[in-house]
Kinemage of the C-alpha trace (Angstrom):
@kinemage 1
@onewidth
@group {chain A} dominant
@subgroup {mainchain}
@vectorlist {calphas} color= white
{ca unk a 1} P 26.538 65.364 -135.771
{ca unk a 2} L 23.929 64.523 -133.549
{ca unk a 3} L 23.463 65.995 -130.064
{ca unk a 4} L 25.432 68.678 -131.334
{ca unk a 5} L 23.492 71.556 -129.592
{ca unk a 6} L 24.288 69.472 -126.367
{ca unk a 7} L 27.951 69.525 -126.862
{ca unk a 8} L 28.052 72.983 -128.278
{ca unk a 9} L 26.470 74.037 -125.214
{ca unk a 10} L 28.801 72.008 -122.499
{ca unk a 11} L 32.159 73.109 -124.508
{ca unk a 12} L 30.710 76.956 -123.810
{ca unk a 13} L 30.130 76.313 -120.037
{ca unk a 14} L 33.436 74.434 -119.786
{ca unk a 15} L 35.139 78.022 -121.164
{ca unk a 16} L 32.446 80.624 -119.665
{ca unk a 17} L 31.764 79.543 -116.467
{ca unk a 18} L 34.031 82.129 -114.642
{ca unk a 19} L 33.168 84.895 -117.108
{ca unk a 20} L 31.451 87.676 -115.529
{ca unk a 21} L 30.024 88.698 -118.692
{ca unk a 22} L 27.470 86.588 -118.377
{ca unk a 23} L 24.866 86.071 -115.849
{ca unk a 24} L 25.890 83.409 -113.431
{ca unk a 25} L 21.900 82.144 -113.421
{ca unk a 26} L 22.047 81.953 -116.701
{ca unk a 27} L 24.583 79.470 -117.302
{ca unk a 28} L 23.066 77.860 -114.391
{ca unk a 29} L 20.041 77.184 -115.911
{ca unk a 30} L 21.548 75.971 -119.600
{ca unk a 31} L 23.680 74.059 -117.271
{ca unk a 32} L 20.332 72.391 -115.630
{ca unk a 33} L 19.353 71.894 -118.855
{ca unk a 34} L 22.143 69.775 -120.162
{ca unk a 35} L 22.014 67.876 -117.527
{ca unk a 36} L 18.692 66.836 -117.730
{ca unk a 37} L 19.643 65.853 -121.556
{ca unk a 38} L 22.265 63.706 -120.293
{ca unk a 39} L 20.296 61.742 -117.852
{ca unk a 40} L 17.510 61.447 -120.921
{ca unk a 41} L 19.826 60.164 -123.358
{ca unk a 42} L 21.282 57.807 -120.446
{ca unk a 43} L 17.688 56.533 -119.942
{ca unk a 44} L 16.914 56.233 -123.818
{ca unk a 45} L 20.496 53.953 -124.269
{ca unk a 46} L 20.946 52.204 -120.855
{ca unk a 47} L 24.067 54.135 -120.181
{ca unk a 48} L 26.012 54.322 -116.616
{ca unk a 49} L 28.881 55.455 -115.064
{ca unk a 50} L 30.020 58.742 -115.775
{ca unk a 51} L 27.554 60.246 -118.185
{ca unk a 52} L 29.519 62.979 -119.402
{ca unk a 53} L 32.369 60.514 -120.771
{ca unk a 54} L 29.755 57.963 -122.016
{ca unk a 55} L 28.438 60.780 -124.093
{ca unk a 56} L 31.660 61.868 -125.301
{ca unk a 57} L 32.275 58.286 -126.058
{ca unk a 58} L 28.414 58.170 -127.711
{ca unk a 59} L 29.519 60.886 -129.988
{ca unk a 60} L 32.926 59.415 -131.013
{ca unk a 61} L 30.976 55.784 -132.170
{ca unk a 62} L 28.393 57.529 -134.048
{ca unk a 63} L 30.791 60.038 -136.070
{ca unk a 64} L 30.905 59.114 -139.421
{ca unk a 65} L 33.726 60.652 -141.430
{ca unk a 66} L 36.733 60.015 -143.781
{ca unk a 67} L 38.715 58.381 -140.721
{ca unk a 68} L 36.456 56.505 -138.983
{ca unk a 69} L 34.851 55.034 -142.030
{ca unk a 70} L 37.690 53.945 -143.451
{ca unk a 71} L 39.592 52.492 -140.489
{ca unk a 72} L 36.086 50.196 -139.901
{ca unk a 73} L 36.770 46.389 -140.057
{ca unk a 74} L 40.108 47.480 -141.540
{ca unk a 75} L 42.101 49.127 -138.740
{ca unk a 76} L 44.313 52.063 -138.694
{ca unk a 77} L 44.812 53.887 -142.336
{ca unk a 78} L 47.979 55.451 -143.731
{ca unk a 79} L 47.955 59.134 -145.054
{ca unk a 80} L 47.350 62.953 -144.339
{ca unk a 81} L 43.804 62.762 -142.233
{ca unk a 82} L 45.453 60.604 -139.617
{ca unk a 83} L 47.188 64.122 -138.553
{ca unk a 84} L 43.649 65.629 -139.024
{ca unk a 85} L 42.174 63.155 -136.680
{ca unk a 86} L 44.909 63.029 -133.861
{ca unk a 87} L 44.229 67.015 -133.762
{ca unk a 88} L 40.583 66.146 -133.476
{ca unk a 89} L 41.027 63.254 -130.740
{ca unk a 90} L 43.125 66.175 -128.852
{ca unk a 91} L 40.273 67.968 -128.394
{ca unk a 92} L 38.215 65.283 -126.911
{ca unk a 93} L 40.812 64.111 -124.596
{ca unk a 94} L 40.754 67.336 -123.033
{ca unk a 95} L 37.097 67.314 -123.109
{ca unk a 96} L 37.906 63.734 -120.838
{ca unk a 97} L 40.186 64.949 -118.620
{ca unk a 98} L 37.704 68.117 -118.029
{ca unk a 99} L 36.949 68.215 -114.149
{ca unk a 100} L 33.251 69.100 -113.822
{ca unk a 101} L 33.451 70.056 -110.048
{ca unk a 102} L 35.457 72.812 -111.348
{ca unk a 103} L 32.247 74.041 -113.613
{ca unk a 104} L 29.963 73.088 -110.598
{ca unk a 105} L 32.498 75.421 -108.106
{ca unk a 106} L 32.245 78.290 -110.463
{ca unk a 107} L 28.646 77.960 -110.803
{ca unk a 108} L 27.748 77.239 -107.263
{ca unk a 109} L 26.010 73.913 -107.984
{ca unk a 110} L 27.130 70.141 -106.620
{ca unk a 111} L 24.568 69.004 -109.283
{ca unk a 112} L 27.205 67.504 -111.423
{ca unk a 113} L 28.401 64.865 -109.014
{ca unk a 114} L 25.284 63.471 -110.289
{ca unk a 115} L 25.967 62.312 -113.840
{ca unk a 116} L 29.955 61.086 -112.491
{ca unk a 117} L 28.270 58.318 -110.778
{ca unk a 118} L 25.120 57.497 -112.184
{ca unk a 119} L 23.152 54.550 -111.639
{ca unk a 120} L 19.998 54.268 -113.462
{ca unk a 121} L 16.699 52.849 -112.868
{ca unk a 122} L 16.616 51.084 -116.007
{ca unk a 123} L 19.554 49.868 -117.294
{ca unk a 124} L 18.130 48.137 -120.679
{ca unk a 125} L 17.612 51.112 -121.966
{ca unk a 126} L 15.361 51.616 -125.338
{ca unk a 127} L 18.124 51.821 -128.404
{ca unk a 128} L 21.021 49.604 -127.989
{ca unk a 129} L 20.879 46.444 -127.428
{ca unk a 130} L 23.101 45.050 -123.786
{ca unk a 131} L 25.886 44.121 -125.488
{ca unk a 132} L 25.923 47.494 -128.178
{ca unk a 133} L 25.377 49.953 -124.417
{ca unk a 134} L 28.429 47.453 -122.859
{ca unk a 135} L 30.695 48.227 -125.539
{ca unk a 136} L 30.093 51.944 -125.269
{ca unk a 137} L 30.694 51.936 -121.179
{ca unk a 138} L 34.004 49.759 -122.064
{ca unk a 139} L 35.468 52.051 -124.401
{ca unk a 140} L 34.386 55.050 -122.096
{ca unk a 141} L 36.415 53.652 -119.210
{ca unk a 142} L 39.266 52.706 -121.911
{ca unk a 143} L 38.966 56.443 -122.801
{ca unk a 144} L 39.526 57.435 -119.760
{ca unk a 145} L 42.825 55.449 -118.432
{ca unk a 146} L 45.103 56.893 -121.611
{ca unk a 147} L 47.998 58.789 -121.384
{ca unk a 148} L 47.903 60.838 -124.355
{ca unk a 149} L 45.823 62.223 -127.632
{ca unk a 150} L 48.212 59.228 -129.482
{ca unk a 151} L 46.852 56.499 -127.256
{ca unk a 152} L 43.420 57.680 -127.302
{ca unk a 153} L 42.933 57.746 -131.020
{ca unk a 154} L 44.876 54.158 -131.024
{ca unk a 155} L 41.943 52.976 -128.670
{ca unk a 156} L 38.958 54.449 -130.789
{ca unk a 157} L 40.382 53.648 -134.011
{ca unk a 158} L 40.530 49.686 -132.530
{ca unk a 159} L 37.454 50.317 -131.679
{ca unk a 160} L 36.357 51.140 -135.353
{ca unk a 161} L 37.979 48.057 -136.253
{ca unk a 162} L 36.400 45.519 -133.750
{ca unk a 163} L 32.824 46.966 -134.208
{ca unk a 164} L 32.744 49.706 -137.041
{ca unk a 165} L 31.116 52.972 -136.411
{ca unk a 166} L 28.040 54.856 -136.805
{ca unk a 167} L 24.579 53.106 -137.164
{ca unk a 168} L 26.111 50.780 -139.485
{ca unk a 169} L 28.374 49.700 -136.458
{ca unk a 170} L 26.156 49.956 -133.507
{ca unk a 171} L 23.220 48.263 -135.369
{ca unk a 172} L 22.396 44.646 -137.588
{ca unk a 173} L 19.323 44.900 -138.679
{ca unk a 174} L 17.755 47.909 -140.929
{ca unk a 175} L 14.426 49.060 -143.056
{ca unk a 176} L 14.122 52.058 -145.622
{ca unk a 177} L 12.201 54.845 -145.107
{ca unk a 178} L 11.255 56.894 -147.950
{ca unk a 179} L 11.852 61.276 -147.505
{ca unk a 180} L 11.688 63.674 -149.791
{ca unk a 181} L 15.981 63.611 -149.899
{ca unk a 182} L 15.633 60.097 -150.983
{ca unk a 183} L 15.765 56.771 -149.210
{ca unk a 184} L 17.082 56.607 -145.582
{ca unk a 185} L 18.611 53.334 -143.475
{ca unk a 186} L 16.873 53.510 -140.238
{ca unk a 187} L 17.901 50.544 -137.661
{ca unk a 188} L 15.624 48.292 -136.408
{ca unk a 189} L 16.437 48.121 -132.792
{ca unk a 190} L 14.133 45.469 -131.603
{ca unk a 191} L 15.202 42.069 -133.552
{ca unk a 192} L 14.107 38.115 -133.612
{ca unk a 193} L 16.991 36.296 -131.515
{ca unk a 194} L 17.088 33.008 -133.558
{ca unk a 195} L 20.032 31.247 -133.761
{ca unk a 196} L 20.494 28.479 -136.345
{ca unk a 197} L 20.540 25.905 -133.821
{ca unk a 198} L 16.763 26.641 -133.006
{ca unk a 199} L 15.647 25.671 -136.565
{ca unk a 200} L 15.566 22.052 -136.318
{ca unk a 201} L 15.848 20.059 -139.448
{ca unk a 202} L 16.325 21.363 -143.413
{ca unk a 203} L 20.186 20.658 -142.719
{ca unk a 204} L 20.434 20.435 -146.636
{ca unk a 205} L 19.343 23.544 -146.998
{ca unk a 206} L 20.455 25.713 -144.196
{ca unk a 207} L 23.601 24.154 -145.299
{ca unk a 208} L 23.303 25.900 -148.673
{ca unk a 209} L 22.453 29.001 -147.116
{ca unk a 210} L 25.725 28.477 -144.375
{ca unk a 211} L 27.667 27.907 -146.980
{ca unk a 212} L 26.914 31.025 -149.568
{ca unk a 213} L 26.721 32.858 -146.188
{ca unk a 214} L 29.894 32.144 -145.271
{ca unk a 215} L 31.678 33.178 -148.795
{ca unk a 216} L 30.303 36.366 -149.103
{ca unk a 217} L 31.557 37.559 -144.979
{ca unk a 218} L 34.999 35.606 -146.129
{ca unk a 219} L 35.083 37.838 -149.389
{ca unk a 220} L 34.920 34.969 -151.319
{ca unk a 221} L 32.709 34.424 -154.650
{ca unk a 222} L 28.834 34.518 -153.348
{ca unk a 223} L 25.227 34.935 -155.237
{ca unk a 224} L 22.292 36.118 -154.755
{ca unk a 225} L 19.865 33.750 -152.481
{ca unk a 226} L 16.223 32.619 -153.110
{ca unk a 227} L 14.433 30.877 -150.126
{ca unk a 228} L 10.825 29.141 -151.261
{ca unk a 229} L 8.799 26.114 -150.383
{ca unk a 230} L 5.816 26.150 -148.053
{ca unk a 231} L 4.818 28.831 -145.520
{ca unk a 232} L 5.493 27.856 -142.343
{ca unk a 233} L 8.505 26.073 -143.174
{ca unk a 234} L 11.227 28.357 -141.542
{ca unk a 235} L 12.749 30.466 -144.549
{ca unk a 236} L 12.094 33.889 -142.832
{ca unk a 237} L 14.025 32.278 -139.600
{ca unk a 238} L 16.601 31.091 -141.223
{ca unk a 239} L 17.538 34.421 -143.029
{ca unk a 240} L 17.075 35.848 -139.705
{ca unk a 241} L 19.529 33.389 -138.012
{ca unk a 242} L 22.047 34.143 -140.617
{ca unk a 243} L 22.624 37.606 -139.644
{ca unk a 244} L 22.637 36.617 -135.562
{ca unk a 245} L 25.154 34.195 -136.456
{ca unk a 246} L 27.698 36.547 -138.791
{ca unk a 247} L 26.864 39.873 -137.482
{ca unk a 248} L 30.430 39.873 -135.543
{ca unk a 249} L 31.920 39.132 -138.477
{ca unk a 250} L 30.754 42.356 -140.545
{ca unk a 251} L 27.514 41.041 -141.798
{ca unk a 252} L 23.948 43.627 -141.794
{ca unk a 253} L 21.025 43.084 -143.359
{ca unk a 254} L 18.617 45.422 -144.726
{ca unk a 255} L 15.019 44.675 -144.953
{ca unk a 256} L 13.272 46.128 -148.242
{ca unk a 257} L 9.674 45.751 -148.929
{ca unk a 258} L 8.360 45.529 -152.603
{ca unk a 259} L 6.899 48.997 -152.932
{ca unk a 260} L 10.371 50.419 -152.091
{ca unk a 261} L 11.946 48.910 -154.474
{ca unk a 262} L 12.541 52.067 -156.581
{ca unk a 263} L 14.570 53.310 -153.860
{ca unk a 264} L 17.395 50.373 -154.596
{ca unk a 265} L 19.469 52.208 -156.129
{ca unk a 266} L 20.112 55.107 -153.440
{ca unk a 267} L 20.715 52.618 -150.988
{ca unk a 268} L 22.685 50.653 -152.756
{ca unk a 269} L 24.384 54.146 -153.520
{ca unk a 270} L 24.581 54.509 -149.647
{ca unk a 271} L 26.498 51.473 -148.675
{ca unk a 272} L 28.474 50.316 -151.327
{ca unk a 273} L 31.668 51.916 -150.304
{ca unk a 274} L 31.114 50.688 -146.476
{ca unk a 275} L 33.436 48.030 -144.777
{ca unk a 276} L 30.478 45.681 -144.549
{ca unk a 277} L 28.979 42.888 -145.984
{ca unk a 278} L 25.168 43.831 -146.596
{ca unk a 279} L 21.747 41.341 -147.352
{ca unk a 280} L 19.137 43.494 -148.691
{ca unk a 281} L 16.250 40.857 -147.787
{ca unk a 282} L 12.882 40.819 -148.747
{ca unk a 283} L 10.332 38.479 -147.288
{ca unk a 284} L 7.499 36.933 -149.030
{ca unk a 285} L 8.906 38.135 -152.774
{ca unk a 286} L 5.721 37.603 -155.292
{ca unk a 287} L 4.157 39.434 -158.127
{ca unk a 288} L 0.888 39.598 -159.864
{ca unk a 289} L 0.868 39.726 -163.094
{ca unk a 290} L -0.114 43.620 -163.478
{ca unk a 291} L 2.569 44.544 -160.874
{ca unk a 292} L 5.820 45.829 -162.531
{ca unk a 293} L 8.044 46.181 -159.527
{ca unk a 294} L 10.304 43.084 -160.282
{ca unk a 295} L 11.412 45.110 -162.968
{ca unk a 296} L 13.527 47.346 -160.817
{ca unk a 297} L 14.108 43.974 -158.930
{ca unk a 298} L 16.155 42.450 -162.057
{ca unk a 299} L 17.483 46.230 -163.046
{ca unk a 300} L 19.307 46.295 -159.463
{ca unk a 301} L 20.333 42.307 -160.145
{ca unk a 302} L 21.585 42.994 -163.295
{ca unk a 303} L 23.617 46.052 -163.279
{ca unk a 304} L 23.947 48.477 -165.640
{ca unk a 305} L 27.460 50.194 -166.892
{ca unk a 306} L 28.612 50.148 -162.918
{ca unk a 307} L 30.033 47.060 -161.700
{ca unk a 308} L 28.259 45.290 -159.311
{ca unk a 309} L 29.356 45.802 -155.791
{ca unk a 310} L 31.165 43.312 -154.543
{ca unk a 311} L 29.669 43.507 -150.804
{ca unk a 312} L 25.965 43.344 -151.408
{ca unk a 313} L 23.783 40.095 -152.147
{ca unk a 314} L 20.088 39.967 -152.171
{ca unk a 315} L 18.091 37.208 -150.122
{ca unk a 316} L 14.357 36.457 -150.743
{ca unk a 317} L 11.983 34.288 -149.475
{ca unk a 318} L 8.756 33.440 -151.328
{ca unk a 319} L 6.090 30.319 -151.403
{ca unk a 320} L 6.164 30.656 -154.951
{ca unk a 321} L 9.110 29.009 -157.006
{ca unk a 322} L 9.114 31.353 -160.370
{ca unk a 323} L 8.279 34.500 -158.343
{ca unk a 324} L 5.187 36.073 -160.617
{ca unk a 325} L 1.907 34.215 -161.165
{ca unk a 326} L 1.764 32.961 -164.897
{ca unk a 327} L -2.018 33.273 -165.115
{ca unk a 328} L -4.586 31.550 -168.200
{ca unk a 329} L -3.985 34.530 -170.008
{ca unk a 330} L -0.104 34.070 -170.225
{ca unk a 331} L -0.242 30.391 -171.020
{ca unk a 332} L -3.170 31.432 -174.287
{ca unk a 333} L -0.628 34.277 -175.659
{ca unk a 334} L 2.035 31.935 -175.762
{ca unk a 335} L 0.300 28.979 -177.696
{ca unk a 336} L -1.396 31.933 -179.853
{ca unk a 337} L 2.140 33.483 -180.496
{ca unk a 338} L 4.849 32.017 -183.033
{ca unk a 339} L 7.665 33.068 -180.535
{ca unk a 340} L 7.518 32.836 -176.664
{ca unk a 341} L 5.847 35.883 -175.399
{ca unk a 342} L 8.776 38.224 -174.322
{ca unk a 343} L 6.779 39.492 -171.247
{ca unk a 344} L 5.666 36.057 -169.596
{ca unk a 345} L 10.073 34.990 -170.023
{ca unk a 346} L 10.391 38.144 -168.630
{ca unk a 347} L 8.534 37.699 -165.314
{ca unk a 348} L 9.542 33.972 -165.564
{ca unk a 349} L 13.184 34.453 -165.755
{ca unk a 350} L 13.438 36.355 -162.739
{ca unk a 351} L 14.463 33.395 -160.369
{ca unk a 352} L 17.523 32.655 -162.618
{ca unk a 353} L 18.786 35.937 -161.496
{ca unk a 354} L 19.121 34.176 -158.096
{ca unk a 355} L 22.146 32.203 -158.325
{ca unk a 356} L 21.236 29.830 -155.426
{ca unk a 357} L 17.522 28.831 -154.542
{ca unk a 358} L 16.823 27.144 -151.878
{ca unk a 359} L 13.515 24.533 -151.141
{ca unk a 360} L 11.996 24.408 -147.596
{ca unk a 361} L 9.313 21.986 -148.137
{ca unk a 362} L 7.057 20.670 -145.191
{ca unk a 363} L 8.067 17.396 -143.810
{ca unk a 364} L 6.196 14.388 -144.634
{ca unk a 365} L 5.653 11.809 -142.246
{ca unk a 366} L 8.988 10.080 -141.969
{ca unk a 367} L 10.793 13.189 -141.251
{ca unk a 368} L 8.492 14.311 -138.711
{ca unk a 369} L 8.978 11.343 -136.670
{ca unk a 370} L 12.655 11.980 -137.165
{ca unk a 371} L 12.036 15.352 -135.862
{ca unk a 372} L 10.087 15.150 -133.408
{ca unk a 373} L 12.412 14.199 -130.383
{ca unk a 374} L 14.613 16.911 -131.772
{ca unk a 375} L 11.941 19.292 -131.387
{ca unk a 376} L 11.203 18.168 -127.524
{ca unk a 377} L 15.066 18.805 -126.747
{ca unk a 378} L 15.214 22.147 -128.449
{ca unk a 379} L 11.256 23.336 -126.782
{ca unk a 380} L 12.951 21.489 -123.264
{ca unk a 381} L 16.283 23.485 -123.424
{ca unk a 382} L 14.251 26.760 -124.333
{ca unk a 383} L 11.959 26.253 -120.993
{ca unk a 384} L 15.173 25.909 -119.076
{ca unk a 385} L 16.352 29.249 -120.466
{ca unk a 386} L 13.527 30.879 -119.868
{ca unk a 387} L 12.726 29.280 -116.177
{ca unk a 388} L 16.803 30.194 -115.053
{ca unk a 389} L 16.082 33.681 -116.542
{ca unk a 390} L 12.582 33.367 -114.438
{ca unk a 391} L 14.657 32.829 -111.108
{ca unk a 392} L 17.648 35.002 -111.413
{ca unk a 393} L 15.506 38.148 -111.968
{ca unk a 394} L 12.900 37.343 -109.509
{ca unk a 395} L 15.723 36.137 -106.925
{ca unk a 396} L 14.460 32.503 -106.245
């Protein structure tokens, strides 16, 4: 769990701060020291109110484990570890209805009034987004106003529901990084805001995209996307607006890049039994003709023995429409060779594993008239944004 050491440490003060066999500066000081943590991880999230609770509630989000993962997007779960986890929520509704002045008399320190209240300087904070830090505070003060261990675990395991749990819950957007365990799902935690109405024109195609989108969060039957046409032309954004626009509704994407493509597997491993609908995306998707990676590409597409899981699709974008350069030298072995030269199909037939591809072509001169005053409302409604935001924060 992380910031375990910090609640190891509090759950010891909470039960030795009386106890004279320890020295009273002692706990002081490891008391001084959690505190300072708190006010850290406050400043590193954007966090407010009462600290303590906000971390408990921190801790609660994050916890992966049989419950929590399988009450996410689904709700509450029948069986033998709901007794498991009302003895667990027990705990931390004690740990909630702890009164820290009572550590602080003990120890001979008002310090703690500090993190009951606290306000901070910065209230972005680094990690969460405002919305992700707002749902923590709300369930913190939820946490606090129930009546019993029964009511408290009813109000987290809603909360698993609305929002899910863990990074997967608290996050969108992710990239792999390679360690010597394997492949590990970090979040990205700074993400493009673009919304689908900001991509003006392509309505034929965004409404291909919408539409395959749309199945695959709804459960329903969904393929693979390919995204290609001219740079420029607002595939990348699109993909991008896709997850803004379904994220409530379960949706995360994970960005892959081509030299990680032998890590597919393990994290396809890693999220396959998850209550979410996940894009593995990969920008840009092209291959030279002595690069072999698209071979773990169509592996992953195709499947082997295990069925394909039902909530992962792959997007790409790419300028080029068949994916791998056929060069001079591929077109000579095939008119030297009775058959069709089984590697050239191979690289060729890539694309058909993407069951929808998509064109984004540039706009030739009748469309871009047609676009143009579309483009002056969206640019005008952006300044106005951006000017309102201007005022309210500079108080004008």
């Amino acid at each position: 769990m992380e910031h375990e050491d910090l609640l190891r440490d509090m759950t010891f003060l909470i039960d030795n701060a009386d106890n004279d066999y320890y020295n009273k500066e002692d706990l002081k000081s490891l008391l001084f020291e959690n505190l300072n943590e708190l006010i850290e991880l406050a400043a590193n999230y954007g966090f407010e109110g009462n600290l303590w609770h906000t971390f408990l509630t921190f801790l609660l989000a994050n916890s992966e484990n049989a419950y929590s993962t399988a009450c996410e997007v689904v709700g509450e779960v029948e069986g033998s570890v709901n007794k498991a986890a009302l003895h667990d929520f027990q705990i931390f509704k004690e740990l909630f209805e702890y009164d820290l002045k009572e550590m602080g008399e003990k120890l001979g320190t008002d310090s703690l009034e500090l993190i009951e209240d606290y306000h901070p300087v910065n209230a972005k904070g680094h990690v969460f987004n405002k919305r992700i830090r707002d749902r923590i505070c709300d369930l913190s003060k939820a946490l606090a106003q129930t009546d019993d261990a029964e009511e408290f675990k009813t109000t987290v395991t809603q909360f698993y529901k609305e929002f899910g749990v863990g990074t997967f819950g608290l996050h969108k957007a992710f990239r792999i990084e390679h360690t010597e365990e394997g492949a590990q799902i970090v979040p990205i935690t700074k993400i493009a805001h673009v919304h689908l109405d900001d991509l003006v024109g392509y309505d034929i195609a965004k409404k291909k995209l919408i539409d395959n989108t749309e199945a695959f969060v709804k459960g329903k039957k969904a393929n693979n996307c390919l995204l290609f046409g001219d740079a420029g032309t607002g595939k990348s954004s699109s993909i991008k607006a896709i997850l803004n626009q379904y994220y409530d509704q379960g949706l995360r994407m994970i960005e892959v890049y081509k030299h990680q493509f032998k890590d597919l597997n393990d994290v396809i491993a890693q999220i396959k039994n998850r209550n979410y609908k996940f894009i593995i995306y990969m920008d840009d998707l092209s291959f030279e003709e002595f690069e072999i990676e698209y071979k773990y590409l169509k592996a992953v597409i195709e499947g082997g023995l295990e069925k394909k899981p039902d909530n992962i699709l792959i997007y790409a974008t790419s300028n080029r429409r068949h994916l791998v350069r056929e060069t001079f030298k591929d077109k000579a072995d095939r008119d030297e060779e009775l058959h069709t030269n089984d590697t050239v199909q191979e690289k060729l037939s890539l694309v058909a594993r993407f069951g929808v591809t998509i064109y984004f072509g540039k706009p030739d001169k009748k469309n871009s008239r047609r676009l143009s005053p579309r483009l002056q409302i969206v640019t005008v409604s952006r300044w106005k944004r951006k000017s309102f935001f201007w005022r309210q924060t500079n108080g004008n």
